[in-house]
C-alpha positions as CSV (number, residue, x, y, z in Angstrom):
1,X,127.2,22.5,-13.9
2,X,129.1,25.2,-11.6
3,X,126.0,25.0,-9.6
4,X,125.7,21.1,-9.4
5,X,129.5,20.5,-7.9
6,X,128.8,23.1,-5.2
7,X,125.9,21.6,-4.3
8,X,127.4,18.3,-3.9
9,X,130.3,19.5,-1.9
10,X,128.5,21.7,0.5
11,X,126.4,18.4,0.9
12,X,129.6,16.3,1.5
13,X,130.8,18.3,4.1
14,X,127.2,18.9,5.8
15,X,127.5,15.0,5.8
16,X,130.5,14.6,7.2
17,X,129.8,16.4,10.2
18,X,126.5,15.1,10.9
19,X,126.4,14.2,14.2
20,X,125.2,10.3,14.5
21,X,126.2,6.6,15.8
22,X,128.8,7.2,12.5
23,X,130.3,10.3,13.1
24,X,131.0,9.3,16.9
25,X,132.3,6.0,16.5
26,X,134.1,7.0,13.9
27,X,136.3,9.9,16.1
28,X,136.0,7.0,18.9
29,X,137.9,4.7,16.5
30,X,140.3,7.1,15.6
31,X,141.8,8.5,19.0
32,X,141.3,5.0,20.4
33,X,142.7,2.4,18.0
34,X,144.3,4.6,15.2
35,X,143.7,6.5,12.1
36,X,144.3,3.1,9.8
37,X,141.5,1.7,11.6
38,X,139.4,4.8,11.3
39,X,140.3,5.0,7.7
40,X,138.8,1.4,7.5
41,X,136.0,2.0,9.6
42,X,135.2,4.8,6.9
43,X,135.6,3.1,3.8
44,X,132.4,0.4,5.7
45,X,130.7,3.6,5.8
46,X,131.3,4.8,2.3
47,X,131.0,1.9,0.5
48,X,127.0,1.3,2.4
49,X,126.4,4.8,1.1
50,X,127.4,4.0,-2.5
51,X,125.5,0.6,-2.6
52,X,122.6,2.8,-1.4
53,X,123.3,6.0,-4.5
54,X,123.5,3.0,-6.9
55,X,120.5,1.3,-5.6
56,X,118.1,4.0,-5.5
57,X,119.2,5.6,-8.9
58,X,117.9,2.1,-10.4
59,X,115.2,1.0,-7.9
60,X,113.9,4.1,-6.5
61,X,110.6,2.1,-5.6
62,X,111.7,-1.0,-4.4
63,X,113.7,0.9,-2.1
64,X,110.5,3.1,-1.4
65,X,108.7,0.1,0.2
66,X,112.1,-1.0,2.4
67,X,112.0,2.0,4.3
68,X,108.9,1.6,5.3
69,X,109.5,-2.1,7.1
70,X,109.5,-1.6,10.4
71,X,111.6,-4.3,11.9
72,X,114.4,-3.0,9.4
73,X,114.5,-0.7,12.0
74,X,114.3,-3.0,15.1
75,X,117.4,-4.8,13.4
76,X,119.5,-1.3,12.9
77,X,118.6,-0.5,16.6
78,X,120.0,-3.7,17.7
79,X,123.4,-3.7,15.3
80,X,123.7,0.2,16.6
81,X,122.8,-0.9,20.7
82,X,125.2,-4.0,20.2
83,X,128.2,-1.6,19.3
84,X,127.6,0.5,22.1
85,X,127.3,-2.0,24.9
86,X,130.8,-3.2,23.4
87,X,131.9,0.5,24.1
88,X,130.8,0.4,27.6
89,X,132.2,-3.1,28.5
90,X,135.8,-2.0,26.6
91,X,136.1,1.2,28.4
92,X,135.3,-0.8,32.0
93,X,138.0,-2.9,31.1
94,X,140.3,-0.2,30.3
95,X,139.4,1.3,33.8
96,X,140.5,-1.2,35.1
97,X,143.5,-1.7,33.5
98,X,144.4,2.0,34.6
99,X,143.6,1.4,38.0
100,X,145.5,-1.1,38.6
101,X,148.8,-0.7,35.9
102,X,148.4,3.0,35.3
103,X,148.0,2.8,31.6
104,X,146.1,1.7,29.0
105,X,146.6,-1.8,27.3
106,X,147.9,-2.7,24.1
107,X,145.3,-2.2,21.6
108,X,144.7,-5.5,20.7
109,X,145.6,-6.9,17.1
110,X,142.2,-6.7,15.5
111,X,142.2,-7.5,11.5
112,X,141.4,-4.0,9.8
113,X,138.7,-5.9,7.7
114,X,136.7,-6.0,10.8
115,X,136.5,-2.6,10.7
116,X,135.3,-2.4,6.9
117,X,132.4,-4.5,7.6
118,X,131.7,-2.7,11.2
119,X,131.3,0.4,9.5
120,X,129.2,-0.9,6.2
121,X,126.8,-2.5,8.8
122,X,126.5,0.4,11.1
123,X,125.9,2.2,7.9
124,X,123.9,0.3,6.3
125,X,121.0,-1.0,8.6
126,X,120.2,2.8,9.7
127,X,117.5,3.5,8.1
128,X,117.4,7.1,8.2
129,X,120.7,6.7,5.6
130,X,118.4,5.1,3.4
131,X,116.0,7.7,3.5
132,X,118.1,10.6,3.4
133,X,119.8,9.3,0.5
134,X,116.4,8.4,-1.5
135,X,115.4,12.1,-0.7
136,X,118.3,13.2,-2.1
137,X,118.0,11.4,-5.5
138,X,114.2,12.4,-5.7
139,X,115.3,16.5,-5.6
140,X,118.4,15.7,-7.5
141,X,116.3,14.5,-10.4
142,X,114.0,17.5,-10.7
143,X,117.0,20.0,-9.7
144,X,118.6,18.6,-13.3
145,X,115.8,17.3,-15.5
146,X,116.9,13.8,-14.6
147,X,119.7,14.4,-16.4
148,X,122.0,11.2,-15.5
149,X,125.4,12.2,-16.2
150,X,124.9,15.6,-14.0
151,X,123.4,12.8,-11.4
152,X,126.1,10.5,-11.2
153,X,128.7,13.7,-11.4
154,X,126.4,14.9,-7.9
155,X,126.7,12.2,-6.4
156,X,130.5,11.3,-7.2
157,X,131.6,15.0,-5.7
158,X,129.4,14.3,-2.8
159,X,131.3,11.2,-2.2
160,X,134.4,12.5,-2.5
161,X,134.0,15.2,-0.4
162,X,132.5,13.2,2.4
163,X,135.2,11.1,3.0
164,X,138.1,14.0,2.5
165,X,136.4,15.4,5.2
166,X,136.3,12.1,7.2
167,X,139.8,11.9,6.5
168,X,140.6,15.3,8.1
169,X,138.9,14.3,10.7
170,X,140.0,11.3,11.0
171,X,143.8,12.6,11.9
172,X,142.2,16.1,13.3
173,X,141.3,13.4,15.6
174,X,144.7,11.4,16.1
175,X,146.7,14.8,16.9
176,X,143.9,15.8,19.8
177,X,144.5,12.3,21.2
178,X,148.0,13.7,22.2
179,X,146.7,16.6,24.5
180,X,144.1,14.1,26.4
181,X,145.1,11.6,29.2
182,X,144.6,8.1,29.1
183,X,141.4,8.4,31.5
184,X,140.1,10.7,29.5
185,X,140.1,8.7,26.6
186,X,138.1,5.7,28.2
187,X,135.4,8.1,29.4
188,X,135.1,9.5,25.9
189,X,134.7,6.2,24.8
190,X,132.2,4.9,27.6
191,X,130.6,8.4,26.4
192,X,130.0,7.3,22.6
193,X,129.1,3.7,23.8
194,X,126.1,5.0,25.7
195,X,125.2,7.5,23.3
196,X,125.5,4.7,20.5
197,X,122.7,3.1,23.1
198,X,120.6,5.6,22.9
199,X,120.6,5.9,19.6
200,X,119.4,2.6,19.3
201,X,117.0,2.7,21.3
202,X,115.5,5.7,19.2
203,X,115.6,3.7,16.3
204,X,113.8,0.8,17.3
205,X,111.2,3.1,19.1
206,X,110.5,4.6,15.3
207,X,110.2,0.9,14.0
208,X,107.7,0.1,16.8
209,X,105.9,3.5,16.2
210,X,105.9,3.0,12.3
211,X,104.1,-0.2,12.7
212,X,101.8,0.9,14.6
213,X,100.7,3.6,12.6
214,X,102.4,6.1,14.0
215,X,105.7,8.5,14.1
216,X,108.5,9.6,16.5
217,X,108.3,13.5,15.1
218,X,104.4,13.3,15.6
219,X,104.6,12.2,18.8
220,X,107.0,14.8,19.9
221,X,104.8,17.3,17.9
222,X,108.0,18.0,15.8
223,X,105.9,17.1,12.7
C-alpha cells in the first residue's frame, strides 16, 4: 500500500506542474485576477479530471472509442484558441489603459462560477487529459491486480495532491505578483494568450492528422 500512495503523489505533483493551456492560465488567473478566482479556476479543472477517473474506471471502452474522434479535438482546439484570443484582446486593452491612466483597471466583477466552468471546459475538451488519464487507469489495474479499493485510494491521493500543489501555486503566484510591474503583468498575460493559441492550433492539427490516418509524433518522427 506504502508503494501505491507514493505513487499517486509523485504523480500529483508531476501533474501539477505540467506545463499546458491549464497550468498557464491558471498562474495567468492568479497574478491577474486573484487567488479566489484561481482557486475557482482549479476546482473547473479538478472536477473534469474526476468526471474523467470516474468515467474510465466504469467505461474504459466507451471512452476508448472517444478519443479516437477527431473533431473532439477540432472542438478542444477551438475552446483552447477562443481563451487565448480573449488573452490577447484583454491585455491590448490593459495597454491601453496604462498608456493612457498609468495603471491597470479594476478587475472587473466577474461571477467566480464563471471561472468553475472555464476551467472544467478547458479541462475537459483536451483530449490529451482524456488519454493520459485512461493510460493511467490501464497500468493502475495491472500495477494492483485490479484491485478497486487500492484504485480508488490511487486515484483519491493523486487528486489530492494535485490540487495542494495548485493551491501552492496558486498563492506562490499571488506573492510574485508583488515584485512585477503593472506592464509586466499584461505582457505575461498577452504571453499565455498566444501560447494558449498555439496550443490550439496543435490540437486541431492532431484531430485533422488523426482523421486522416495519420499522427503529429509520426510526422515529427518523434514516434
Amino acid at each position: 500500500m506504502f508503494e501505491v500512495i507514493l505513487a499517486a503523489i509523485i504523480l500529483g505533483v508531476t501533474l501539477s506542474f505540467m506545463v499546458g493551456p491549464v497550468f498557464l492560465l491558471l498562474l495567468e488567473i492568479a497574478m491577474n485576477k486573484g487567488a479566489k478566482k484561481a482557486l475557482a479556476f482549479d476546482a473547473g479543472v479538478i472536477a473534469a479530471d474526476v468526471l474523467f477517473i470516474i468515467a474510465i474506471l466504469y467505461s474504459s471502452s466507451f471512452l476508448q472509442n472517444i478519443t479516437n474522434l477527431a473533431w473532439v479535438y477540432g472542438i478542444g482546439g477551438l475552446v483552447i484558441i477562443a481563451f487565448g484570443l480573449y488573452n490577447v484582446k484583454n491585455a491590448a486593452k490593459k495597454k491601453h489603459h496604462l498608456e493612457e491612466k498609468d495603471k491597470l483597471p479594476e478587475n472587473k466583477n466577474t461571477p467566480v462560477g464563471v471561472y468553475v466552468v472555464k476551467g472544467f471546459f478547458m479541462n475537459f475538451l483536451n483530449v490529451g487529459v482524456l488519454a493520459y488519464w485512461l493510460a493511467t487507469v490501464v497500468v493502475m489495474r495491472a500495477s494492483v491486480d485490479n484491485d478497486e479499493n487500492l484504485m480508488k485510494l490511487y486515484f483519491l491521493i493523486t487528486v489530492a495532491t494535485y490540487a495542494l500543489v495548485d493551491v501552492a501555486k496558486i498563492f506562490s503566484a499571488r506573492k510574485l505578483k508583488a515584485y512585477l510591474t503593472d506592464a509586466v503583468l499584461v505582457k505575461i498575460e498577452r504571453v499565455v494568450g498566444f501560447v494558449l493559441v498555439g496550443f490550439g492550433v496543435i490540437m486541431i492539427a492532431r484531430g485533422v492528422l488523426q482523421h486522416l490516418g495519420y499522427s503529429l509524433e509520426s510526422l515529427l518522427g518523434i514516434a
